[in-house]
Backbone as CSV, one residue per row, in Angstrom:
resi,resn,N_x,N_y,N_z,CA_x,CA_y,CA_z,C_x,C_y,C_z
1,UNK,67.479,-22.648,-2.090,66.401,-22.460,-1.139,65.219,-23.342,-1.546
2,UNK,64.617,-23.886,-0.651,63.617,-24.531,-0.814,62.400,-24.285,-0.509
3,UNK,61.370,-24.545,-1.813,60.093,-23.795,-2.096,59.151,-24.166,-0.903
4,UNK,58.892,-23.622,0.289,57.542,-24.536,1.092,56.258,-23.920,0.843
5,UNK,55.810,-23.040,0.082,54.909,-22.338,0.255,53.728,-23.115,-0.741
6,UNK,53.859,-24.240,-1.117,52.775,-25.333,-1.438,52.917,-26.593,-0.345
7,UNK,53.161,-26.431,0.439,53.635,-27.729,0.978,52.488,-27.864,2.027
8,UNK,51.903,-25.898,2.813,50.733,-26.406,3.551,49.577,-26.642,2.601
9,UNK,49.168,-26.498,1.545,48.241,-26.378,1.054,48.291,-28.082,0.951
10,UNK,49.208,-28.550,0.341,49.682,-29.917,0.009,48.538,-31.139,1.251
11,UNK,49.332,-30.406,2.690,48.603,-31.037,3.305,47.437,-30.539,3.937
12,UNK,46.516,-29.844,3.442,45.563,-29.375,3.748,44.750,-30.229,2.752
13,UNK,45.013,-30.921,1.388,44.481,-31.520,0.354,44.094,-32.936,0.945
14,UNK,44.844,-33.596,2.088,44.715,-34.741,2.986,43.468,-34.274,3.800
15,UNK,43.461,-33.250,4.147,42.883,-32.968,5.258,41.188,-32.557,5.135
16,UNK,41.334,-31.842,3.701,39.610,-32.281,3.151,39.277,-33.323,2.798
17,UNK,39.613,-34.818,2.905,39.102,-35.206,2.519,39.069,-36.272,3.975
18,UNK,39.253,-35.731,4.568,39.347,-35.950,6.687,37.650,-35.289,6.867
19,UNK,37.747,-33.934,6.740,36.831,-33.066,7.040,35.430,-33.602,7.413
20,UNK,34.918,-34.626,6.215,33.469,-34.974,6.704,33.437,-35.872,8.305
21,UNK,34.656,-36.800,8.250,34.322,-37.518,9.091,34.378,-36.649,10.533
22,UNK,35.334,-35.676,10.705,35.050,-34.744,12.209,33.659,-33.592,11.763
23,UNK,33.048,-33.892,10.897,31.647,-33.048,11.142,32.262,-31.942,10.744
24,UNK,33.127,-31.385,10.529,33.427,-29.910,10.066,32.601,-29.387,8.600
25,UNK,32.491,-30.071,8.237,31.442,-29.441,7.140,30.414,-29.007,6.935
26,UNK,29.778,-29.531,8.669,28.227,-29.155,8.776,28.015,-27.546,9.195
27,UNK,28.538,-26.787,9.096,28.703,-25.628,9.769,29.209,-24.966,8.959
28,UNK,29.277,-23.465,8.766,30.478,-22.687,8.155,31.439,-22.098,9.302
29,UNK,30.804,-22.290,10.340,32.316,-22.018,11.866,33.280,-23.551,11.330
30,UNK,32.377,-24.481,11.979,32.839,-25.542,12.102,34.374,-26.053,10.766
31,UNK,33.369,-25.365,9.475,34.351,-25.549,8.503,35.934,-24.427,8.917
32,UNK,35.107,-23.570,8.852,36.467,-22.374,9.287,37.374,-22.618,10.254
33,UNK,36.960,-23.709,11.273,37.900,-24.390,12.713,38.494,-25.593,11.972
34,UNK,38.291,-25.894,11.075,38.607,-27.152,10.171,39.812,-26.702,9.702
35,UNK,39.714,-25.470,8.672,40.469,-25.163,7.878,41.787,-24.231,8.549
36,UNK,41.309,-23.386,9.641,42.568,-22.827,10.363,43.413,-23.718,11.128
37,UNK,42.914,-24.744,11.221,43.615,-25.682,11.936,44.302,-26.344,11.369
38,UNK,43.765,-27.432,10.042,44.880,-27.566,8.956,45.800,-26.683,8.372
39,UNK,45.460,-25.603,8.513,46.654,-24.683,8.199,47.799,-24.429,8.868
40,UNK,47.325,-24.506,10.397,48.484,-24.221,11.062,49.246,-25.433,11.767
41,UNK,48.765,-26.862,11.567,49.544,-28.084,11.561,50.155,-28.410,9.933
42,UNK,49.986,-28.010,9.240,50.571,-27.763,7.509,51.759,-26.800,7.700
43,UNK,51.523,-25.827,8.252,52.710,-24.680,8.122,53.397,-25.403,9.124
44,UNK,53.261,-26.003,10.516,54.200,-26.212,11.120,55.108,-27.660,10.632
45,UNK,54.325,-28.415,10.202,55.087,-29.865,9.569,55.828,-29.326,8.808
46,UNK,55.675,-28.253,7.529,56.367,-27.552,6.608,57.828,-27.339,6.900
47,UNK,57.533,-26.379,8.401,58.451,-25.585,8.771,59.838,-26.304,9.681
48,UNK,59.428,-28.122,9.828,60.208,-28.896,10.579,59.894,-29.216,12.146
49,UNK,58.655,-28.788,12.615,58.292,-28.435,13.768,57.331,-29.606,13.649
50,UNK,57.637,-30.161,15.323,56.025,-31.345,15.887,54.752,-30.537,15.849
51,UNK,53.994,-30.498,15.406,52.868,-29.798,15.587,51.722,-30.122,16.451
52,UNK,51.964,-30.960,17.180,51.743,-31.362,18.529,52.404,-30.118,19.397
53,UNK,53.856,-30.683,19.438,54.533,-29.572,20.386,53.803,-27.878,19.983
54,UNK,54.332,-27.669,19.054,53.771,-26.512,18.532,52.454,-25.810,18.767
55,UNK,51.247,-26.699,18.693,49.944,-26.714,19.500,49.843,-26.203,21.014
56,UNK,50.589,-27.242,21.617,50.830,-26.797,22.882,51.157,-25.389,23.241
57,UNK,52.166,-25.270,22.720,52.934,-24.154,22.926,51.948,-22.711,22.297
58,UNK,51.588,-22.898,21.738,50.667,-21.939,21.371,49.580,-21.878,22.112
59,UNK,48.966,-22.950,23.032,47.677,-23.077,23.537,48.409,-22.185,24.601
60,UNK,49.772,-23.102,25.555,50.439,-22.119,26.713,50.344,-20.843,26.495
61,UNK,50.627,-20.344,25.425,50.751,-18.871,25.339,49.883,-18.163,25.266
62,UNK,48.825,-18.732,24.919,47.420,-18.141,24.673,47.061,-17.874,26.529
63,UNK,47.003,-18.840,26.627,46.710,-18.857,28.366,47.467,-17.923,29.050
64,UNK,48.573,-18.182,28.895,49.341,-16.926,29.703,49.302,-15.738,29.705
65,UNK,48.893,-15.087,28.136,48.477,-13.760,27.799,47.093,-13.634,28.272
66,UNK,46.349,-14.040,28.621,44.974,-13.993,29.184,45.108,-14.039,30.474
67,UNK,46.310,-14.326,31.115,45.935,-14.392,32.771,46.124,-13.324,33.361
């Protein structure tokens, strides 16, 4: 079995050092929209999944449960 449970953090380590340039640092929301977001394009690259697609699909669903 193979270990993924460093693998989002892995790329979350890319992704702070992204952070200043989208302004996410100026804020503590802003940081917190930073960081849930690298998390959940990290877990999905992890997991073998486009995280594009994956995005989507989560945005769809969000929408649909709200309508």
């Amino acid at each position: 079995m193979r270990c993924t449970a460093i693998l989002p953090g892995a790329s979350m380590a890319s992704g702070v050092a992204l952070s200043p340039l989208f302004a996410a640092s100026r804020s503590p929301e802003g940081t917190r929209t930073f960081t849930t977001l690298a998390t959940l394009f990290g877990t999905w690259r992890a997991r073998g999944l486009d995280p594009l697609v994956a995005c989507r699909n989560l945005l769809l669903a969000q929408a649909a449960a709200s309508a």
